[in-house]
Backbone bond lengths (Angstrom), bond angles and torsions (degrees), N, CA, C in turn:
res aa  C-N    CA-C-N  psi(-1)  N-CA   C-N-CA  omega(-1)  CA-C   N-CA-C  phi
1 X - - - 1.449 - - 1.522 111.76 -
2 X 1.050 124.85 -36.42 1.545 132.98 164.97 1.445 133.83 -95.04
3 X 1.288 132.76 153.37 1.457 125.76 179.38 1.550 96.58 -82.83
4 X 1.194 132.91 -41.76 1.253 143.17 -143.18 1.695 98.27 -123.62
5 X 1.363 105.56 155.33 1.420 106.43 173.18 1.614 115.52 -112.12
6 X 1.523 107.45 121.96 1.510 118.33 -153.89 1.277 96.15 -77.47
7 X 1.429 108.35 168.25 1.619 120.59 177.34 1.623 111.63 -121.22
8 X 1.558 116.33 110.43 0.858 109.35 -172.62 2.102 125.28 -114.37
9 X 1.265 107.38 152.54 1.859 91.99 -175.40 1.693 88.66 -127.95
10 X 1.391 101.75 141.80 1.444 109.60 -175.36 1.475 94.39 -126.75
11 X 1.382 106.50 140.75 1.568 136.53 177.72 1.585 117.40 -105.44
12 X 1.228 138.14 115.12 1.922 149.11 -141.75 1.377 90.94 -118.10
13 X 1.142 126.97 129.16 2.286 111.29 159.73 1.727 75.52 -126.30
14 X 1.213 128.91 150.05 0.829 130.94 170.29 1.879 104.44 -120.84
15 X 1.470 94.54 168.36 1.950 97.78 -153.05 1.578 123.02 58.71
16 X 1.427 98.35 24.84 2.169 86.59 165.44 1.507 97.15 -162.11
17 X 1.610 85.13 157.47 1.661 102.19 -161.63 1.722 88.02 -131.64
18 X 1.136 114.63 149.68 1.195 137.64 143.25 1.842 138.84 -48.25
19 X 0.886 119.40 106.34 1.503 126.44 -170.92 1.384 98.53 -34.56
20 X 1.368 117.38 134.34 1.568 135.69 158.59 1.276 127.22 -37.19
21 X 1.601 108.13 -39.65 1.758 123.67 164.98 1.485 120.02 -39.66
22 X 1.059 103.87 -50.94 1.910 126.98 170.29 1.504 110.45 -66.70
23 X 1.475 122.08 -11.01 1.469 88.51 -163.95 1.714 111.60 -101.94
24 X 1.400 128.75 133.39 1.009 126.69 178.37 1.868 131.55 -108.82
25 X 1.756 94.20 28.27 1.830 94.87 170.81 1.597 72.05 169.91
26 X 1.281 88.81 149.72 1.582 135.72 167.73 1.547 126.65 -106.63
27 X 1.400 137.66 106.19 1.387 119.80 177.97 1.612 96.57 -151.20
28 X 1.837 91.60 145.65 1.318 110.28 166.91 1.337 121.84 -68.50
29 X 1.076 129.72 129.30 1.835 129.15 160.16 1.505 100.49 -139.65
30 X 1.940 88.02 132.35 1.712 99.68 -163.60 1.517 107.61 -83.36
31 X 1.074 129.88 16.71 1.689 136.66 -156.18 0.894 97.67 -127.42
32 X 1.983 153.14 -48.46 1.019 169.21 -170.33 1.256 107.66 65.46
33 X 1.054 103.59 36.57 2.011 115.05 176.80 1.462 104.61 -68.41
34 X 1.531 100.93 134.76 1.674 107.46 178.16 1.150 106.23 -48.25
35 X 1.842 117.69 -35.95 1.845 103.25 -137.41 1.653 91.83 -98.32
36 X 1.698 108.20 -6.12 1.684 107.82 177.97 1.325 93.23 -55.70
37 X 1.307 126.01 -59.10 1.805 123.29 -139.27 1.771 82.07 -85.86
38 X 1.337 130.65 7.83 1.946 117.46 -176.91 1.406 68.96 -101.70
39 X 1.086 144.21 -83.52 1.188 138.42 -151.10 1.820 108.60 -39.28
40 X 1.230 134.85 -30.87 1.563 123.63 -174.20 1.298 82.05 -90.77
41 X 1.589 146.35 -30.58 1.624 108.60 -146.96 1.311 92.61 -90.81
42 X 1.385 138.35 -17.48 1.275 155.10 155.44 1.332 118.68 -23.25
43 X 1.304 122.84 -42.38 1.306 147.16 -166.04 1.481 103.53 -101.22
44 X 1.212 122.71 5.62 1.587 117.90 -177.72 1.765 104.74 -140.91
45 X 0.976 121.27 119.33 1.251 129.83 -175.78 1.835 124.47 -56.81
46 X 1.439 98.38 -25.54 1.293 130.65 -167.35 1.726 104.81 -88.06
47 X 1.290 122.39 -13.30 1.412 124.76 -141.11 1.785 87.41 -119.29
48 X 1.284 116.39 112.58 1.448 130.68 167.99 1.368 121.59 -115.22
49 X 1.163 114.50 -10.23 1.340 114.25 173.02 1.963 105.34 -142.31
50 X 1.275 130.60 169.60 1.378 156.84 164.61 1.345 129.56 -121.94
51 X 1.781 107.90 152.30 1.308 101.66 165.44 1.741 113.38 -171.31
52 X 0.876 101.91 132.22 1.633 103.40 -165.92 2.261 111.97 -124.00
53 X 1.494 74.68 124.43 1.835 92.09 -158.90 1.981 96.81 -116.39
54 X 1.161 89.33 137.30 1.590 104.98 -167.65 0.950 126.12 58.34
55 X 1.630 116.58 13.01 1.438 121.48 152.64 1.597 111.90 78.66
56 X 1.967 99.49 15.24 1.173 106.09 152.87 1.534 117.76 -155.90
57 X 1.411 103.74 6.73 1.496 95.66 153.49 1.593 142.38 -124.64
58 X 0.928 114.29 141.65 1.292 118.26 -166.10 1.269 119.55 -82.15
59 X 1.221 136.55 125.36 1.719 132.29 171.82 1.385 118.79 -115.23
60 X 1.168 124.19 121.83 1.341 122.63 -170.98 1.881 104.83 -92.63
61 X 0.844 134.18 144.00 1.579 132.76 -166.31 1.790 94.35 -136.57
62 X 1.157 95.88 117.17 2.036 112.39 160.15 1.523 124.32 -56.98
63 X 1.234 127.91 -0.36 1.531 146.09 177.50 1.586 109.12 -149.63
64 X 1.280 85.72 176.30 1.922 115.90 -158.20 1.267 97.03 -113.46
65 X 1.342 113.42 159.47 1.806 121.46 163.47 1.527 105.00 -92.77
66 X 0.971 129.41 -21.04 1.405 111.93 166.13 1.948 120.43 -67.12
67 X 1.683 104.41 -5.12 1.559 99.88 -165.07 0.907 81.19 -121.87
68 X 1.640 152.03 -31.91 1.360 134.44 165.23 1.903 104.56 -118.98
69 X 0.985 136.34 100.41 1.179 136.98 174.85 1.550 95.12 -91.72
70 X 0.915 141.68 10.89 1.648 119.30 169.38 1.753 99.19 -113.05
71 X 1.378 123.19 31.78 1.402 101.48 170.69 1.602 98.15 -128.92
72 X 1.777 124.79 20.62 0.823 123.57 172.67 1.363 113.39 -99.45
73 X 1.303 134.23 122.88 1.112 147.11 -130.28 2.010 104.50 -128.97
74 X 1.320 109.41 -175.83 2.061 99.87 -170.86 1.995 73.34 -128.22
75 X 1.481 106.54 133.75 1.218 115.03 164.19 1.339 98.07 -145.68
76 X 1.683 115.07 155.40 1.342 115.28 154.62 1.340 112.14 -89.53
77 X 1.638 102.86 156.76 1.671 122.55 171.68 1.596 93.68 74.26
78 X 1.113 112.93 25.92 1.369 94.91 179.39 2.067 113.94 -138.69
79 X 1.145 102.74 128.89 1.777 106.69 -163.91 1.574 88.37 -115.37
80 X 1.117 101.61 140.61 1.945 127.36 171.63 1.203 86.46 -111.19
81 X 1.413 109.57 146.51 1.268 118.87 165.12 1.980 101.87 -131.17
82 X 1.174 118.06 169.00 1.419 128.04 151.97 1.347 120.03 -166.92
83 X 1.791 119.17 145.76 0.950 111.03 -159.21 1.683 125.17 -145.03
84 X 0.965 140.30 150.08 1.202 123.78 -153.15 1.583 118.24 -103.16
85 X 1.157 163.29 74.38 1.174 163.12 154.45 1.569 128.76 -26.56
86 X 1.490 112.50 119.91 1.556 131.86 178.27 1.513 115.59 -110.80
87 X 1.313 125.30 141.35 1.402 133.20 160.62 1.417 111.59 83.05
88 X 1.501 124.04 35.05 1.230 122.42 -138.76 1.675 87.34 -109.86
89 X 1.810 105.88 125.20 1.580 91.92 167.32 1.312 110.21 -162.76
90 X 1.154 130.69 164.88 1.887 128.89 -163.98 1.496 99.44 123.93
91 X 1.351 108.74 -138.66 1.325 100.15 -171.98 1.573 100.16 -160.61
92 X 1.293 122.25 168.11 1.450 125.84 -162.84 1.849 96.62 -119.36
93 X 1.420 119.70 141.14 1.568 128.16 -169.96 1.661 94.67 -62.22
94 X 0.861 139.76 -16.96 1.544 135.34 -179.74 1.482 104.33 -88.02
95 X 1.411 106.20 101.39 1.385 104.04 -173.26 1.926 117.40 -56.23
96 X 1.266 104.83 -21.84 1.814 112.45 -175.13 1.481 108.24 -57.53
97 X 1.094 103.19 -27.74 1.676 126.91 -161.14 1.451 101.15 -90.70
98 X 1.520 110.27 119.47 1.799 121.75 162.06 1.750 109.84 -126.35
99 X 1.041 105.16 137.23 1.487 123.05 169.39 1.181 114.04 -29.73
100 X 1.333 160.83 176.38 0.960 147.33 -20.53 1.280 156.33 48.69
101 X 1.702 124.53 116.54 1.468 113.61 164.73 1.441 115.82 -134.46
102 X 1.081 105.98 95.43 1.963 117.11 -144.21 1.990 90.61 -89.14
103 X 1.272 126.14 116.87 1.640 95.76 167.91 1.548 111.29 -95.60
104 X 1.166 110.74 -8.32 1.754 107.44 165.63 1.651 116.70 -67.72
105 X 1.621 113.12 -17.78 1.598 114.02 -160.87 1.504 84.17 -141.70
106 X 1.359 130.24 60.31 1.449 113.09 179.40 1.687 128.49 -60.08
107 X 1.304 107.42 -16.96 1.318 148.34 173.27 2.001 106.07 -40.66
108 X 1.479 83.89 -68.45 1.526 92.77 176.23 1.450 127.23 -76.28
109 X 1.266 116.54 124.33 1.665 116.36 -163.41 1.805 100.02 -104.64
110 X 1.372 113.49 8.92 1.728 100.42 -161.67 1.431 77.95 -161.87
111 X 1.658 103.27 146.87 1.776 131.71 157.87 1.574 98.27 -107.42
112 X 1.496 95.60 141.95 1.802 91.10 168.59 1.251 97.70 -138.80
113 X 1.628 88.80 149.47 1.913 106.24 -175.28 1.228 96.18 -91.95
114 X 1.191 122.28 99.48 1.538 134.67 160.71 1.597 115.09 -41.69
115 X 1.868 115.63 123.20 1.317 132.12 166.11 1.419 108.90 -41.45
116 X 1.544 118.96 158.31 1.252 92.25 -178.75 1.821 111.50 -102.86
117 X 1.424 108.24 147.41 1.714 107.15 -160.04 1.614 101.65 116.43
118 X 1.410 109.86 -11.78 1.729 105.81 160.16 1.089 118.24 -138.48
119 X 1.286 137.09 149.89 1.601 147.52 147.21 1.568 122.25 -102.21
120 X 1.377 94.94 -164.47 1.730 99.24 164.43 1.738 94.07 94.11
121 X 1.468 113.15 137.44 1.327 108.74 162.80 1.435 146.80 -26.89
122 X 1.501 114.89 -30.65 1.121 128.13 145.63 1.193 140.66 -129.79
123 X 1.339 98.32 43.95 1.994 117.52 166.34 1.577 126.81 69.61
124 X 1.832 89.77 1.00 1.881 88.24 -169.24 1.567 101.43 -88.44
125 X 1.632 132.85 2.98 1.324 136.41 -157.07 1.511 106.62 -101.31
126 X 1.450 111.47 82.08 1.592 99.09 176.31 1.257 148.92 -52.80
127 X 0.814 132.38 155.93 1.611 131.18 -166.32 1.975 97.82 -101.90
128 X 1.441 103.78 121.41 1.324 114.73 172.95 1.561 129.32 -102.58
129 X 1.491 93.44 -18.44 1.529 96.03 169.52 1.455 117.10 -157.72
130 X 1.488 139.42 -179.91 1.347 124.37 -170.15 1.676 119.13 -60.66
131 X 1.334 115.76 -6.66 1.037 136.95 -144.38 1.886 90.47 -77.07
132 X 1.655 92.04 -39.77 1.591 94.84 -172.02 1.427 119.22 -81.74
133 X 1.363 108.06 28.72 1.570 116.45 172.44 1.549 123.40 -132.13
134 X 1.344 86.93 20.80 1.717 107.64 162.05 1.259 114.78 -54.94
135 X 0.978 136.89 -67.88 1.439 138.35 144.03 1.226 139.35 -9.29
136 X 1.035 116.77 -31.37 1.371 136.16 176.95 2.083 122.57 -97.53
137 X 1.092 129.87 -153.86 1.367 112.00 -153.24 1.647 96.31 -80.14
138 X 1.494 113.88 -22.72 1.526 119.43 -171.09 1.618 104.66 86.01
139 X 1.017 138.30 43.43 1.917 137.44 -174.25 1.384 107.06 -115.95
140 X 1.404 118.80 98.22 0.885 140.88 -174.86 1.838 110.97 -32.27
141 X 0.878 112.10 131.86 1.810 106.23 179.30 1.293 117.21 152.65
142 X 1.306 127.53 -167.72 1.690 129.64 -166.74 1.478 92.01 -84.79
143 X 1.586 94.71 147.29 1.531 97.06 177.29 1.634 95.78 -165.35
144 X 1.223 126.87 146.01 1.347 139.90 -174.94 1.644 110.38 -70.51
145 X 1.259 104.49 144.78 1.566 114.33 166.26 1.639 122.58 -156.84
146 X 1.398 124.92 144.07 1.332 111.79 -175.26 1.206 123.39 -96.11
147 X 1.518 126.41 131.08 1.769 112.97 -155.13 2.310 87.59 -92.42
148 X 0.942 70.07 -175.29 1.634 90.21 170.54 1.472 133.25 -31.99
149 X 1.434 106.11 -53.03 1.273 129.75 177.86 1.744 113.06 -77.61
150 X 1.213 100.22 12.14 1.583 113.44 -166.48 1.579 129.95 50.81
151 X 1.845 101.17 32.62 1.145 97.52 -172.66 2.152 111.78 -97.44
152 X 1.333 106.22 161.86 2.013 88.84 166.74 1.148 106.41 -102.34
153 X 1.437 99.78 136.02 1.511 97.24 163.80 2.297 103.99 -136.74
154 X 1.125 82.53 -172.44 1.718 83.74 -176.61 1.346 101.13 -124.27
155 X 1.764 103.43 133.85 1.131 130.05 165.33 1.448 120.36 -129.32
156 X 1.757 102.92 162.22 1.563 114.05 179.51 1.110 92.90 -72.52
157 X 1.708 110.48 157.84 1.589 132.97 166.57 1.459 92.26 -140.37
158 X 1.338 91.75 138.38 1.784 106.24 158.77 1.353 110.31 -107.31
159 X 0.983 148.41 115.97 1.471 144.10 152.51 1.343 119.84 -61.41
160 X 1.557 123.08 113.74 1.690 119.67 -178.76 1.337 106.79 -122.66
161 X 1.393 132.26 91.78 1.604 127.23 -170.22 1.277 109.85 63.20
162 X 1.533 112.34 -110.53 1.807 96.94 -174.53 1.588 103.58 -122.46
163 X 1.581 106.30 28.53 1.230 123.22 -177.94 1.510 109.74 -93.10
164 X 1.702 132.88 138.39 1.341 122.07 168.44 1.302 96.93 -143.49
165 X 1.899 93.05 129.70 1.377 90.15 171.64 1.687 113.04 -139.56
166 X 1.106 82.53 145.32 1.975 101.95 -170.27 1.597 118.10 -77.47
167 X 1.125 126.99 120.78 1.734 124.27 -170.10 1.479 88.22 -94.33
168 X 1.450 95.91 144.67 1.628 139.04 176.37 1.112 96.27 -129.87
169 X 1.386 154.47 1.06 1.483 111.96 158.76 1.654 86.87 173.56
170 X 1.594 98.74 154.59 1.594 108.87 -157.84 1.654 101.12 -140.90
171 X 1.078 115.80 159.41 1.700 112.22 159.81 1.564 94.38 -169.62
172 X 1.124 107.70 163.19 1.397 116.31 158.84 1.603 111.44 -132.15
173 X 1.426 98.83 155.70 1.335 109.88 -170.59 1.916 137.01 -72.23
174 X 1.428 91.08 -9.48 1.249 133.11 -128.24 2.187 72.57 -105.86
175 X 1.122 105.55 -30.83 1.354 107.50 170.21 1.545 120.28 -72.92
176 X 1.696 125.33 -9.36 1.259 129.89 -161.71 1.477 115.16 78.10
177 X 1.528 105.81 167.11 1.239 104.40 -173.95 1.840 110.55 -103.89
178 X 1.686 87.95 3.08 1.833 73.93 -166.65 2.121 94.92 -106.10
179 X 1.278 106.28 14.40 1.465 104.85 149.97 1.378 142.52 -36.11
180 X 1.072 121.37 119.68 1.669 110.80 -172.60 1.329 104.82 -59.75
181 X 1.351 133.58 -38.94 1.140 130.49 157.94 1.451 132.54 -34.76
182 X 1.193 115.88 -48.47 1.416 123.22 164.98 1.582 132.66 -57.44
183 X 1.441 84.91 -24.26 1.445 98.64 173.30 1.377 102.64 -80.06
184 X 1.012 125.53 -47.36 1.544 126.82 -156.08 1.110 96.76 -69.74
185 X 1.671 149.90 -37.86 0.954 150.62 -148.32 1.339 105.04 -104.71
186 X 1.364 125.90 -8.33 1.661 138.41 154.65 1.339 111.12 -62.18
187 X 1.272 107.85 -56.17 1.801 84.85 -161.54 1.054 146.14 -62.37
188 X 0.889 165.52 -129.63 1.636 162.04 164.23 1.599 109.27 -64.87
189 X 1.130 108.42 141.73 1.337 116.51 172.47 1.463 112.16 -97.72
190 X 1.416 112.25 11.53 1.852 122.40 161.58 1.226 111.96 -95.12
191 X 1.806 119.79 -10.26 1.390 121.31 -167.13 1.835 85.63 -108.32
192 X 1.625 95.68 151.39 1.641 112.66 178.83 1.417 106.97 -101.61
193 X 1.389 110.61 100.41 1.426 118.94 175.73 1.942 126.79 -129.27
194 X 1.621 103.62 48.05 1.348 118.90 -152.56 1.947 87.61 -73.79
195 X 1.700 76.58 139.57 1.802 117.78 -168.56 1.430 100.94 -93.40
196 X 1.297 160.50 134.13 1.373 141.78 166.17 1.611 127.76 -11.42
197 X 1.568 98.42 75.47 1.317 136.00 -165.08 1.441 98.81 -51.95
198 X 1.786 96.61 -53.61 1.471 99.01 -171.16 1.354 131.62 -99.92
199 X 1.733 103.25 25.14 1.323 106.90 155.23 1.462 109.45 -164.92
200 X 1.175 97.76 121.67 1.609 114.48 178.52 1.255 130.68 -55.75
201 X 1.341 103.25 121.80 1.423 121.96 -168.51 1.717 104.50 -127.21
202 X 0.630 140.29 105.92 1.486 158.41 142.87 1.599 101.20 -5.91
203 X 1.300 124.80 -103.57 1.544 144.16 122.39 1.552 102.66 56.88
204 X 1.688 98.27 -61.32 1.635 130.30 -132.36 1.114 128.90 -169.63
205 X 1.172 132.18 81.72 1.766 138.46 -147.82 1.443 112.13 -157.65
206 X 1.327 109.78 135.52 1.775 107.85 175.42 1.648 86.60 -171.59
207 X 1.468 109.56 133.74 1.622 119.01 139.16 1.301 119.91 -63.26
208 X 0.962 130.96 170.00 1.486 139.05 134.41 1.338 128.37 -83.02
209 X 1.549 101.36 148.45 1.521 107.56 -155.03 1.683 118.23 -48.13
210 X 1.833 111.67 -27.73 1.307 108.01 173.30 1.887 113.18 -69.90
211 X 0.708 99.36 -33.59 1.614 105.03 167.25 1.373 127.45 -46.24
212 X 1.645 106.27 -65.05 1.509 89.06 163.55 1.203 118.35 -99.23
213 X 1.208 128.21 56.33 1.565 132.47 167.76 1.761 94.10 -119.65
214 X 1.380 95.44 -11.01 2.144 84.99 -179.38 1.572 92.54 -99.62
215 X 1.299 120.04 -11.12 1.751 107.73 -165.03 1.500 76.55 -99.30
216 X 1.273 139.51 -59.20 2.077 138.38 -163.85 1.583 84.95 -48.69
217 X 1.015 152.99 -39.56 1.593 144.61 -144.99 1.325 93.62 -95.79
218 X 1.799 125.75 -22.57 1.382 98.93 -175.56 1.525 96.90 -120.59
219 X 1.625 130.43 13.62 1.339 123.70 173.86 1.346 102.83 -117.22
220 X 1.341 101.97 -162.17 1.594 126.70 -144.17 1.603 104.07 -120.54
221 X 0.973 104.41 -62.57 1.904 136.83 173.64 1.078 119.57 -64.02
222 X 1.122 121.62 172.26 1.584 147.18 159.37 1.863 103.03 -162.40
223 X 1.220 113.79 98.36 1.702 98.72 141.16 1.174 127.90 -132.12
224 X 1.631 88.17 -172.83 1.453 112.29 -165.72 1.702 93.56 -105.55
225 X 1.498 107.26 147.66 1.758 90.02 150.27 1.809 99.68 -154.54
226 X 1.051 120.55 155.87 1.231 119.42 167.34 1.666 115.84 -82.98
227 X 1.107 123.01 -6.98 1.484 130.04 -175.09 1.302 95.82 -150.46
228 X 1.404 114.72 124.29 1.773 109.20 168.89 1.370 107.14 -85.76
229 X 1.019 126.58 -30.84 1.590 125.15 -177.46 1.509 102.34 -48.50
230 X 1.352 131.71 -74.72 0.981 149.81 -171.48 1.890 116.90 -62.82
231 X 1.357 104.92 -25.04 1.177 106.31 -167.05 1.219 137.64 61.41
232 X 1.650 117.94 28.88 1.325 117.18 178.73 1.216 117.55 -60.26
233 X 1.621 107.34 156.66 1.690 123.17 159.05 1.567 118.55 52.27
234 X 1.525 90.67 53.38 1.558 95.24 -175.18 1.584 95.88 -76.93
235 X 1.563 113.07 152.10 1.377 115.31 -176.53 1.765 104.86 -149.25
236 X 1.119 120.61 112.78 1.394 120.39 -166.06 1.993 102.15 -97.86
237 X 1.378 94.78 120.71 1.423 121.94 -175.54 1.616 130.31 -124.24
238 X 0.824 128.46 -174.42 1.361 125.74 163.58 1.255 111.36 -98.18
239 X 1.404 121.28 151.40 1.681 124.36 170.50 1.563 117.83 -39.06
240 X 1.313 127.15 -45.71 1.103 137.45 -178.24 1.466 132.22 -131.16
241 X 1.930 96.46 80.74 1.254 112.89 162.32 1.915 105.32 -61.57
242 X 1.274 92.26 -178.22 1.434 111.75 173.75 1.662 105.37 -71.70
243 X 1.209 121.27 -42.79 1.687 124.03 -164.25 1.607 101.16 -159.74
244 X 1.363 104.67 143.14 1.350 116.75 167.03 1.972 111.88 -90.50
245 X 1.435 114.45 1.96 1.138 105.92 -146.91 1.908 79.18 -73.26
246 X 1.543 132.49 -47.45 1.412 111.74 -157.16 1.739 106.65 -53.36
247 X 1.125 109.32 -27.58 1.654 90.56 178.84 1.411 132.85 -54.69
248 X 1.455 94.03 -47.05 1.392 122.70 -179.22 1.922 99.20 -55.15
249 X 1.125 90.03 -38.90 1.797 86.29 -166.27 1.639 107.68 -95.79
250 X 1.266 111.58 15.71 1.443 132.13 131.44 1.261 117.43 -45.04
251 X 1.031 113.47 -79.97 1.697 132.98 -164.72 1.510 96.37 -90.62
252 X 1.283 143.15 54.91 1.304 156.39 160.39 1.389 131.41 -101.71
């Protein structure tokens, strides 16, 4: 796995384990040798800390106690370990994953370029709304997010300064108002009436109500505009007024 042979120092607290939330693999080793369970977290890009309980199992944990010290916990039979790594270089079978030699985080041996639809230091933290691509170049366009039900799907983002906001539902006017479409896109935004959710149409657009109740749970906003270019008549509301029709009869 390496060109070079790393130098490593491992740290023992014995009686504490690491919160379950963190842990990302489980393995038996019949010896309960420290350097067995360094040897699996080694093998996982994701794995910054260890810990081995009854002296035969191993838990690999996705965080450090120095970045969360309140999920380290007092157990018996049970040793945390963490450990620091020098000279470290080659490359790891997970192509997302590049080396590293951090001396503020010596801990971490790998950066990963997160798929897109995840973030977070090690990529398992999904992205639920445009919000989680602040970070990133800000270029307005389709981009993945996971609604509620833990599913991905792709949505528009606009990027406005350090503002991002995600469209739930579109029409243009240019279709008339006595469109069945138009109607549909009136009624309540408490009623579930998703428009070709899963592919954007300008024209013709609506989530369904579980949809934007997973993107409202992770934003700030709600607008309205009669022109997106321009951004008119932004108006910050709750998901579920009584009727969308006064907006609409805004832009009339």
């Amino acid at each position: 796995m390496f060109n070079s042979q790393p130098q490593f120092t491992i740290k023992a607290e014995k009686n504490k384990v690491f919160d379950e939330s963190c842990h990302i693999g489980t393995f038996n080793i019949g010896s309960g040798n420290i350097a067995d369970c360094l040897e699996h977290c080694l093998e996982s890009c994701r794995c910054q800390s260890f810990q081995i309980c009854n002296k035969t199992k191993c838990q690999l944990c996705s965080s450090h106690k120095k970045e969360k010290s309140s999920l380290l916990h007092d157990k018996d039979d049970c040793v945390y370990a963490t450990y620091e790594v020098r000279h470290l270089t080659g490359h790891f079978q997970n192509s997302i994953c590049k080396p590293i030699n951090s001396l503020k985080q010596p801990w971490k041996r790998f950066a990963c370029e997160c798929p897109e639809g995840y973030h977070g230091d090690n990529c398992d933290e999904p992205i639920t709304s445009c919000g989680g691509y602040l970070d990133g170049p800000r270029k307005s366009g389709m981009y993945k997010v996971m609604d509620s039900e833990k599913s991905m799907h792709e949505v528009y983002c606009h990027f406005q300064s350090d503002v991002a906001w995600t469209l739930v539902q579109s029409y243009s006017f240019a279709n008339g108002s006595s469109n069945s479409e138009f109607k549909q896109v009136r009624k309540s935004l408490c009623e579930s009436h998703p428009l070709r959710e899963n592919a954007l149409t300008w024209s013709g657009y609506r989530f369904s109500k579980a949809r934007m109740e997973s993107i409202k749970n992770n934003s700030t906003f709600l607008q309205f505009t009669c022109d997106y270019e321009k951004h008119l008549d932004h108006t910050e509301i709750g998901l579920c007024p009584n009727s969308t029709s006064n907006y609409y009869d805004r832009c009339s």
